[in-house]
N, C-alpha and C positions, 0 to 999 in steps of 0.2 A: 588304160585298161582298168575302169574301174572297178571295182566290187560289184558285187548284185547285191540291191536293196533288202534282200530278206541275210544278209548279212552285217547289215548296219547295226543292229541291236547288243550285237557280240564286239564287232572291231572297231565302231565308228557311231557310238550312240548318243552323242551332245552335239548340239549343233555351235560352229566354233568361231568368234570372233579375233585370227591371229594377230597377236601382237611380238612374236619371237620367232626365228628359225632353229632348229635344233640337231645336230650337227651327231651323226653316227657313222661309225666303219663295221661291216657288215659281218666280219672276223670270219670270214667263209671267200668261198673263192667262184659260188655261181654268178650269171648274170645276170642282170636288171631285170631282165625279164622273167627269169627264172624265179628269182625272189618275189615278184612282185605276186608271179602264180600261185606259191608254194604259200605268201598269205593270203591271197586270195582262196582256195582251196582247203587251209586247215581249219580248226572247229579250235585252235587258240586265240586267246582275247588280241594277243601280240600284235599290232599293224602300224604300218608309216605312208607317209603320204607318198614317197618317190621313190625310187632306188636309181642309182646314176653309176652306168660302166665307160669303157673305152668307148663305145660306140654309140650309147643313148640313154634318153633319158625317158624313165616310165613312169605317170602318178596313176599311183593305185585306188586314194579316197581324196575326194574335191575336199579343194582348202575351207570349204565350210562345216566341215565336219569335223570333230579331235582325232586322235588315235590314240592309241597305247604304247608307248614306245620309251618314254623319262624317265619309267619307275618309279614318279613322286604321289602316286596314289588317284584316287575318282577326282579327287579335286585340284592337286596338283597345278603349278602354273604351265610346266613343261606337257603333261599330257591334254589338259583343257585349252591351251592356248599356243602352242607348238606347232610348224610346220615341220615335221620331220625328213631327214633327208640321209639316206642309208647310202654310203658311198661303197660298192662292191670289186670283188677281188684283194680284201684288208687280208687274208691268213697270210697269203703268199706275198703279198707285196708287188713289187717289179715293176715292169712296162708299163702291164694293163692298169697296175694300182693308179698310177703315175696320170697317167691320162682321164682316169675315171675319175680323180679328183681334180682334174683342171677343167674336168667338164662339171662338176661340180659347183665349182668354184662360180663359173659363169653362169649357174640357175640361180644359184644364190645371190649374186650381182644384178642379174635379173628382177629377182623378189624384191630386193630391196628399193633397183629403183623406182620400178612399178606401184610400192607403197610406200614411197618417199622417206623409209628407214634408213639409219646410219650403222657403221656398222658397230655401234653395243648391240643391235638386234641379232647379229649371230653367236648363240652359245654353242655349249655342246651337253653329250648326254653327261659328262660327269660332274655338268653343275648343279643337278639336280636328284642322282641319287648316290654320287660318289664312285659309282664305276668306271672304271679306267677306258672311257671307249668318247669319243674316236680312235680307240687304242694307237694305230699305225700314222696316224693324224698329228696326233697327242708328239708319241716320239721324232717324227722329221721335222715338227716345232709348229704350233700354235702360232704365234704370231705371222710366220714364214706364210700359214695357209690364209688368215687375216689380210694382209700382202696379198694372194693370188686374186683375194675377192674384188680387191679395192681396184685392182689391175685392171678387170675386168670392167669396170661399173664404166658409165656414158661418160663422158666429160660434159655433158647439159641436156637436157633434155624438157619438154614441153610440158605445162598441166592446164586445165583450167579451173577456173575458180571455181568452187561450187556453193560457197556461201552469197547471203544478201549485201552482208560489207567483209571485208578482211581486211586486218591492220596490216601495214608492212614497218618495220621498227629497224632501229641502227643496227640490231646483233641478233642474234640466231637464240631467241627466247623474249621472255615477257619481262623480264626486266629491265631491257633498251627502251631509250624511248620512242615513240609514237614519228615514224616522219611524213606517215602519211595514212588514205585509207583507199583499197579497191573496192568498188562498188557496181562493177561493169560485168563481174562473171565471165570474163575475158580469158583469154588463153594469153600463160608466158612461160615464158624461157628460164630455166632453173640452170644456174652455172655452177654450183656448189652448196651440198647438204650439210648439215651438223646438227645433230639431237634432233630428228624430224625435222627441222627448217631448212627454208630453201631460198638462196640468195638469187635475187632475181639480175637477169643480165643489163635492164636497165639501170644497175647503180642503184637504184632506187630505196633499197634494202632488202630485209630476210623476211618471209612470209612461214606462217605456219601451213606446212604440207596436209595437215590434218583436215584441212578443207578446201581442200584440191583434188581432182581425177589427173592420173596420168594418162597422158594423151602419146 
Protein backbone atom coordinates (compact mmCIF):
# COMPACT_ATOMS: atom_id res chain seq x y z
CA UNK A 1 0.00 0.00 0.00
CA UNK A 2 2.24 2.50 -1.05
CA UNK A 3 1.94 6.24 -0.84
CA UNK A 4 1.18 8.36 -3.90
CA UNK A 5 4.05 10.02 -5.46
CA UNK A 6 2.90 13.64 -5.01
CA UNK A 7 3.36 12.57 -1.44
CA UNK A 8 7.03 11.76 -1.48
CA UNK A 9 8.40 15.31 -1.09
CA UNK A 10 6.70 15.49 2.55
CA UNK A 11 7.08 11.74 4.01
CA UNK A 12 9.76 10.09 1.73
CA UNK A 13 11.92 12.69 0.09
CA UNK A 14 15.71 11.21 -0.21
CA UNK A 15 16.18 8.44 -1.99
CA UNK A 16 17.78 5.65 0.62
CA UNK A 17 20.49 3.30 0.47
CA UNK A 18 19.45 0.96 3.79
CA UNK A 19 22.12 -0.10 5.98
CA UNK A 20 20.00 -0.63 9.36
CA UNK A 21 16.41 -1.80 10.54
CA UNK A 22 14.72 0.30 13.07
CA UNK A 23 12.56 -1.18 15.36
CA UNK A 24 9.24 0.81 16.91
CA UNK A 25 5.98 -0.08 18.86
CA UNK A 26 3.09 1.81 17.55
CA UNK A 27 1.79 2.83 21.46
CA UNK A 28 -1.78 2.79 19.80
CA UNK A 29 -3.86 -0.24 19.36
CA UNK A 30 -5.00 0.13 15.45
CA UNK A 31 -4.03 -2.17 12.67
CA UNK A 32 -1.55 -2.42 10.15
CA UNK A 33 -3.50 -1.32 7.92
CA UNK A 34 -5.10 1.28 9.69
CA UNK A 35 -1.87 2.87 10.40
CA UNK A 36 -0.44 2.48 7.26
CA UNK A 37 -3.77 4.69 6.00
CA UNK A 38 -3.78 7.21 8.61
CA UNK A 39 0.06 7.87 7.17
CA UNK A 40 -0.78 7.68 4.06
CA UNK A 41 -3.60 10.26 4.33
CA UNK A 42 -2.09 12.95 6.86
CA UNK A 43 -0.25 16.07 5.52
CA UNK A 44 2.55 15.16 8.66
CA UNK A 45 6.12 14.62 7.75
CA UNK A 46 5.84 11.45 10.32
CA UNK A 47 6.17 7.98 8.11
CA UNK A 48 7.68 4.29 8.18
CA UNK A 49 8.16 1.85 5.96
CA UNK A 50 5.80 -1.21 7.40
CA UNK A 51 3.52 -1.59 10.07
CA UNK A 52 3.17 -5.29 11.23
CA UNK A 53 -0.18 -6.88 13.38
CA UNK A 54 -1.55 -10.32 14.29
CA UNK A 55 -2.57 -10.94 10.98
CA UNK A 56 -0.11 -9.04 8.35
CA UNK A 57 2.19 -7.29 7.12
CA UNK A 58 1.84 -3.71 5.23
CA UNK A 59 4.76 -1.51 3.60
CA UNK A 60 3.72 1.80 3.08
CA UNK A 61 7.06 3.57 1.17
CA UNK A 62 9.64 1.12 -0.97
CA UNK A 63 12.96 0.50 1.00
CA UNK A 64 14.56 2.99 -1.47
CA UNK A 65 13.21 5.76 -0.06
CA UNK A 66 14.01 7.22 3.89
CA UNK A 67 11.19 8.05 6.08
CA UNK A 68 10.80 10.11 9.19
CA UNK A 69 10.38 7.95 11.95
CA UNK A 70 14.19 8.10 14.53
CA UNK A 71 13.89 11.70 15.36
CA UNK A 72 17.60 12.13 14.73
CA UNK A 73 17.07 15.04 12.30
CA UNK A 74 17.30 15.52 7.90
CA UNK A 75 20.33 13.89 8.12
CA UNK A 76 20.33 11.47 10.84
CA UNK A 77 21.64 7.87 10.34
CA UNK A 78 18.18 6.38 11.76
CA UNK A 79 16.08 8.58 9.32
CA UNK A 80 18.30 8.57 6.06
CA UNK A 81 19.29 4.95 6.33
CA UNK A 82 16.43 3.15 8.40
CA UNK A 83 14.06 0.54 7.43
CA UNK A 84 11.54 1.27 9.82
CA UNK A 85 9.21 -1.22 11.29
CA UNK A 86 6.18 -0.11 13.58
CA UNK A 87 5.00 -3.12 15.44
CA UNK A 88 1.05 -2.38 16.27
CA UNK A 89 -1.32 -3.08 19.03
CA UNK A 90 1.89 -1.79 21.68
CA UNK A 91 -0.89 0.46 24.25
CA UNK A 92 -2.80 -2.50 25.15
CA UNK A 93 -0.46 -5.23 24.96
CA UNK A 94 -1.85 -8.98 25.09
CA UNK A 95 -2.51 -11.62 22.43
CA UNK A 96 -2.62 -9.61 19.40
CA UNK A 97 0.69 -7.57 20.66
CA UNK A 98 2.14 -11.12 21.17
CA UNK A 99 1.71 -12.34 17.70
CA UNK A 100 2.16 -9.01 15.89
CA UNK A 101 5.67 -9.05 17.19
CA UNK A 102 6.42 -12.66 16.18
CA UNK A 103 5.29 -11.60 12.99
CA UNK A 104 7.58 -9.04 13.22
CA UNK A 105 10.30 -10.72 14.14
CA UNK A 106 10.10 -12.93 10.92
CA UNK A 107 10.19 -9.62 8.43
CA UNK A 108 13.08 -8.66 10.03
CA UNK A 109 14.67 -12.27 9.68
CA UNK A 110 13.65 -11.93 6.42
CA UNK A 111 15.51 -8.53 5.76
CA UNK A 112 18.21 -9.52 7.08
CA UNK A 113 18.79 -12.63 5.25
CA UNK A 114 17.92 -11.29 2.00
CA UNK A 115 20.77 -8.43 2.57
CA UNK A 116 23.11 -10.85 4.07
CA UNK A 117 22.99 -8.67 7.65
CA UNK A 118 23.59 -9.93 11.13
CA UNK A 119 21.95 -9.05 13.65
CA UNK A 120 23.97 -5.63 15.08
CA UNK A 121 21.72 -4.38 11.88
CA UNK A 122 18.58 -4.34 14.09
CA UNK A 123 18.28 -1.26 16.43
CA UNK A 124 15.63 0.42 17.83
CA UNK A 125 14.03 3.98 17.87
CA UNK A 126 15.70 4.84 21.31
CA UNK A 127 19.12 4.44 19.80
CA UNK A 128 18.77 7.43 18.15
CA UNK A 129 16.86 9.88 19.82
CA UNK A 130 16.57 8.54 23.40
CA UNK A 131 12.77 7.75 23.33
CA UNK A 132 11.74 5.01 25.37
CA UNK A 133 10.02 3.17 22.20
CA UNK A 134 9.76 0.10 21.29
CA UNK A 135 8.35 0.96 24.53
CA UNK A 136 6.29 -2.57 25.15
CA UNK A 137 9.36 -4.31 23.21
CA UNK A 138 11.97 -2.46 25.42
CA UNK A 139 9.92 -3.89 28.76
CA UNK A 140 9.39 -7.98 27.97
CA UNK A 141 13.30 -7.45 27.10
CA UNK A 142 15.33 -6.58 24.14
CA UNK A 143 17.46 -9.33 23.90
CA UNK A 144 14.41 -11.89 24.52
CA UNK A 145 13.08 -10.24 21.01
CA UNK A 146 16.95 -10.37 19.33
CA UNK A 147 16.23 -14.19 20.18
CA UNK A 148 12.89 -14.17 18.21
CA UNK A 149 14.63 -12.79 15.16
CA UNK A 150 17.59 -15.19 15.04
CA UNK A 151 14.71 -17.97 15.61
CA UNK A 152 13.45 -16.97 12.69
CA UNK A 153 16.47 -16.46 10.18
CA UNK A 154 17.15 -19.66 7.38
CA UNK A 155 19.71 -22.11 8.70
CA UNK A 156 21.44 -21.52 4.93
CA UNK A 157 20.61 -20.08 2.27
CA UNK A 158 21.80 -19.42 -1.57
CA UNK A 159 23.66 -16.20 -3.15
CA UNK A 160 25.47 -15.53 -6.15
CA UNK A 161 28.51 -13.84 -6.64
CA UNK A 162 28.24 -10.63 -8.24
CA UNK A 163 31.78 -9.46 -8.31
CA UNK A 164 34.70 -10.15 -11.04
CA UNK A 165 36.82 -11.96 -8.34
CA UNK A 166 35.88 -12.42 -4.44
CA UNK A 167 38.32 -13.42 -1.85
CA UNK A 168 37.12 -16.13 0.41
CA UNK A 169 39.42 -15.90 3.89
CA UNK A 170 39.68 -18.35 7.11
CA UNK A 171 37.22 -15.85 9.31
CA UNK A 172 34.45 -13.77 8.86
CA UNK A 173 36.34 -10.27 7.90
CA UNK A 174 39.63 -8.86 6.20
CA UNK A 175 41.83 -9.64 8.65
CA UNK A 176 41.88 -13.78 7.94
CA UNK A 177 43.90 -14.76 5.67
CA UNK A 178 43.39 -15.20 2.01
CA UNK A 179 42.56 -19.18 1.28
CA UNK A 180 41.51 -18.65 -1.79
CA UNK A 181 39.68 -16.58 -4.74
CA UNK A 182 35.89 -16.96 -6.62
CA UNK A 183 36.07 -15.76 -9.96
CA UNK A 184 33.11 -17.74 -11.57
CA UNK A 185 30.16 -15.48 -10.43
CA UNK A 186 28.75 -18.76 -9.22
CA UNK A 187 26.05 -19.33 -7.02
CA UNK A 188 26.57 -20.90 -3.16
CA UNK A 189 25.33 -21.86 -0.22
CA UNK A 190 25.85 -19.65 2.88
CA UNK A 191 25.61 -21.94 6.20
CA UNK A 192 26.38 -19.11 8.60
CA UNK A 193 26.50 -15.21 8.86
CA UNK A 194 28.75 -12.79 11.17
CA UNK A 195 29.46 -8.99 10.50
CA UNK A 196 28.02 -9.38 6.82
CA UNK A 197 30.13 -12.46 6.03
CA UNK A 198 28.93 -15.62 5.00
CA UNK A 199 30.53 -18.85 5.56
CA UNK A 200 30.33 -20.90 2.65
CA UNK A 201 28.93 -24.75 3.09
CA UNK A 202 31.95 -25.93 1.03
CA UNK A 203 34.33 -25.57 4.10
CA UNK A 204 36.07 -23.47 1.94
CA UNK A 205 35.66 -20.23 3.98
CA UNK A 206 33.80 -16.90 4.75
CA UNK A 207 32.92 -14.64 1.86
CA UNK A 208 31.97 -11.01 2.11
CA UNK A 209 28.07 -10.95 1.44
CA UNK A 210 28.58 -7.28 0.29
CA UNK A 211 29.08 -8.63 -3.27
CA UNK A 212 26.60 -11.18 -3.48
CA UNK A 213 22.63 -11.19 -4.50
CA UNK A 214 20.49 -13.31 -2.54
CA UNK A 215 18.95 -15.85 -4.52
Amino acid sequence: MFISKDKYSLKCPYKMNPTRIVVHNTANDASARNEIEFMQNNNKQTSFHYAVDDKEVIQGIPLDRNAWHAGDGRNGKGNREGISIEICYSKSGGSRFILAEKRAAKLIADILDEKGWDISKVTKHRDYSGKYCPHRTLDMGWDRFLKMIEAERKTSFKVRVTADSLNYRAGAGVKYKINGTITDKGVYTIIDQKNGWGKLKSGAGWINLKYTKHI
